[in-house]
N, C-alpha and C positions, 0 to 999 in steps of 0.2 A: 443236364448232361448225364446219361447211361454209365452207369456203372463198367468200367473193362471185365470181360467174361473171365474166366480160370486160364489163368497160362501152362497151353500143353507144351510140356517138355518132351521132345523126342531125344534118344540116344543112339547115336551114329555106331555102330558096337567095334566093325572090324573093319569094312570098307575091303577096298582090292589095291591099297599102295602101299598102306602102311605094314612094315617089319616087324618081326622081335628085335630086331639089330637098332630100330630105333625103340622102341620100348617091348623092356620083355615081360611088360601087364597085358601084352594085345592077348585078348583068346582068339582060342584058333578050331577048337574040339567043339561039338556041340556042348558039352555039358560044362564048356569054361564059359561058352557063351551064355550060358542058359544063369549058370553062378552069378558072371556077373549083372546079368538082367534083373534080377531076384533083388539082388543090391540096389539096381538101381531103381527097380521100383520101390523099397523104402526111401530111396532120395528123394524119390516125389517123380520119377519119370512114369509119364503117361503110355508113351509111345516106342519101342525098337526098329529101327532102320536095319535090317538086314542081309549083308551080304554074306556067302560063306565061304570057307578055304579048305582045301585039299590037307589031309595030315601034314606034309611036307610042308604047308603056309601058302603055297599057290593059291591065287582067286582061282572060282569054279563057279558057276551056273547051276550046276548039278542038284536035280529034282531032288535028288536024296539024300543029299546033304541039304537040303534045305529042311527034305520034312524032318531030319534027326533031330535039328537043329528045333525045330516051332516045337516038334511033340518034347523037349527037353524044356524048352522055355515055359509053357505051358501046363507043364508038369509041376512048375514052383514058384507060377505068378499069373497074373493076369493083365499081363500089359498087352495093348496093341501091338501085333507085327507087321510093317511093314516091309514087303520084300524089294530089292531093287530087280529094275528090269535094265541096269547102266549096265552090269557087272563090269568087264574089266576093259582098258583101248584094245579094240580089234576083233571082239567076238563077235560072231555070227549072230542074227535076230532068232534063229532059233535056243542058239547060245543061250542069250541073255533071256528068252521066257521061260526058261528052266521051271523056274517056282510059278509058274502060270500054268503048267501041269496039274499042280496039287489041288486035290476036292475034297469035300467033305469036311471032317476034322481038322484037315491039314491045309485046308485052304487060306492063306495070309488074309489081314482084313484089310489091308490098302496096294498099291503095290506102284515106285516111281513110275512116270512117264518126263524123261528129258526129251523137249520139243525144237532144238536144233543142233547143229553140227558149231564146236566152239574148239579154240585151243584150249589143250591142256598140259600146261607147261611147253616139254618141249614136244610132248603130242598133241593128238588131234581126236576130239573124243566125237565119233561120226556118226550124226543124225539126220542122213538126207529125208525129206517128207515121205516118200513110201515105207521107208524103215518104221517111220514114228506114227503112222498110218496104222502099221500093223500091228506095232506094240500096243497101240492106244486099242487097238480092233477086239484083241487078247484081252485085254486086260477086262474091257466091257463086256465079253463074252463068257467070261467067268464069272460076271456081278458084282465086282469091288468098283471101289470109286479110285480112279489114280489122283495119284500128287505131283501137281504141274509140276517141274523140276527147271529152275531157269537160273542158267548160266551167267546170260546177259540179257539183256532188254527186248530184242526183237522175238526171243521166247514167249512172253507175256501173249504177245498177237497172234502167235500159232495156234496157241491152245483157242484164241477164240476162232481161228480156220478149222482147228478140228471137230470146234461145236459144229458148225458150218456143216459138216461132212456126217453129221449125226454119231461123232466117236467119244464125244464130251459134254457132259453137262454143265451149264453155267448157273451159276454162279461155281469158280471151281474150289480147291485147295491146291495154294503153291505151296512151293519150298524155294525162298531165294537162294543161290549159293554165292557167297561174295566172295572175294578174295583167291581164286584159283587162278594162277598165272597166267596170262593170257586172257583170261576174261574181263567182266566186270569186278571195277575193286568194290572193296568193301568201306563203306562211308556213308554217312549221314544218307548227302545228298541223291544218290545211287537209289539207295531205300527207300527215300521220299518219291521217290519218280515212279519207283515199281509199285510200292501204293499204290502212287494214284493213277496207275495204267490197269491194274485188273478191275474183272466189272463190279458191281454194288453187289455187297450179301457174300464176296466171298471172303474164306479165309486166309491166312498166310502164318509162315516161318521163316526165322530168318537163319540160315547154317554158316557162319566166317567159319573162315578157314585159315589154319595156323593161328597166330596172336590173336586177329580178327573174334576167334569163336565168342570167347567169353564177353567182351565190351559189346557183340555185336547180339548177343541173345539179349543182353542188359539193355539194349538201345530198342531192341523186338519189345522187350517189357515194358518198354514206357510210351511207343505207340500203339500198345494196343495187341500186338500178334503176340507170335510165340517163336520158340529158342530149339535150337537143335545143336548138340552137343555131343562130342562121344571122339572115340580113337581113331575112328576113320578120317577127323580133318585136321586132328589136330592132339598131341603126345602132351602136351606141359600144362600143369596146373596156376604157375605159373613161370616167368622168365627163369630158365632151368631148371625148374621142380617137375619132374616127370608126375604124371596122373597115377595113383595107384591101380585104375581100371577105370572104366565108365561114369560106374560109381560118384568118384569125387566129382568126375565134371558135371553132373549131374547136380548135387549135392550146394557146389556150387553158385549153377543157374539158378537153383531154387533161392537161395539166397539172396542173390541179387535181386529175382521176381520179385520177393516178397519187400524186402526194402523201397520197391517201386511202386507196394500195396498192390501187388497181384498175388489173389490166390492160386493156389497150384492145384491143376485138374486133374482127377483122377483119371484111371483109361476108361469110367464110362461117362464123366462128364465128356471126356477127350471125343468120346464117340458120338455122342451128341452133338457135341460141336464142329465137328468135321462132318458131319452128317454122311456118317458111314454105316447108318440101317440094324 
């Protein structure tokens, strides 16, 4: 039996729900996000998940917050960015391809693609197939590889409709999300299924949400994938110990990784392995 490959950490930084009124470690500035990026790639995080916010804290799309945001991050580390193309319930698809704009320099090296329409709590985070059509069409059109983004179960099967459609390549890279209200929960069993529903050769990660995060990156490192962690799903370090920033949760995963005898991948092991070019 194969050795398990290096466990990439990615770090959820800010997301588009969470407040300062629940934690006032969220960054909000590019260069809070960029601080705590820097941190947490001494944690051992490989990868950043990126969304951004308006001065005020508002989610935003916004190309230019986005590039402040990479040319900051990149300025004082060298992790992977990945941009979201979710941003916040109810934007426009132009909205949300905001950072599918950016070239050059500033071009992100992954960027989500969520492949159906789910609840989200008491909303409804909406992916009818043309929407996710075009995102995926975007996203290919700039030359990055997306990260499957699955909510629930019959996501898994989109992605392979949209190879079908010549908008995706297989073998792909998911990102499970467990635990979002309305969705699929977060559990062993959940996990084992979506295993073994994507095709042979690809990669995956696991993101819980709330409590979920930490047991569920821990439970990624002992089959084999990888852990996503950060402010966006999730505020406590643990049962009422707020995070200091990304950082600790980060810092964390690694920890647990390692206890599971996974090494921790750097962002160019990470990019190898995700075979992101």
């Amino acid at each position: 039996m194969s050795a398990a490959p290096p466990y990439v950490i990615t770090a959820a930084m800010v997301g588009a729900e969470t407040t300062r009124e629940q934690t006032p470690h969220l960054p909000i500035t590019a260069e809070e996000i960029a601080e705590d990026a820097a941190r947490c790639r001494d944690a051992g995080v490989a990868m950043v998940h990126l969304h951004v916010r308006r001065p005020d804290g508002t989610p935003s799309q916004d190309a230019e917050l986005f590039r402040a945001a990479i040319r900051a991050i990149r300025a004082r580390c060298d992790v992977l960015i990945q941009t979201s193309t979710g941003g916040a319930v109810g934007m426009s698809v132009d909205e949300r391809c905001g950072p599918l704009t950016l070239t050059g320099a500033d071009r992100p090296d992954m960027a989500t693609l969520t492949t159906g329409t789910v609840n989200f709590g008491d909303d409804v985070f909406h992916n009818p197939r043309p929407l996710v059509k075009e995102i995926a069409r975007r996203i290919r059109a700039i030359g990055i590889r997306p990260e499957i983004e699955c909510f629930d179960a019959g996501m898994v099967e989109q992605a392979e409709w949209l190879a079908q459609q010549g908008l995706v390549d297989l073998p792909a890279h998911y990102d499970f999300v467990l635990g979002v209200p309305g969705a699929l929960g977060a559990s062993e069993p959940a996990l084992d299924f979506l295993i073994g529903s994507v095709p042979h050769g690809s990669t995956w990660t696991v993101a819980g949400v709330g409590r979920h995060q930490l047991p569920m990156a821990e439970l990624a490192a002992v089959k084999g994938g990888n852990g996503r962690v950060g402010l966006e799903d999730n505020v406590f370090l643990s049962k009422g110990v707020l995070a200091k920033g990304n950082w600790e949760l980060v810092a964390e995963a690694a920890k647990r990784a390692r206890a599971q005898g996974r090494e921790i991948a750097t962002p160019q092991q990470a990019r190898e392995l995700l075979r992101l070019g």
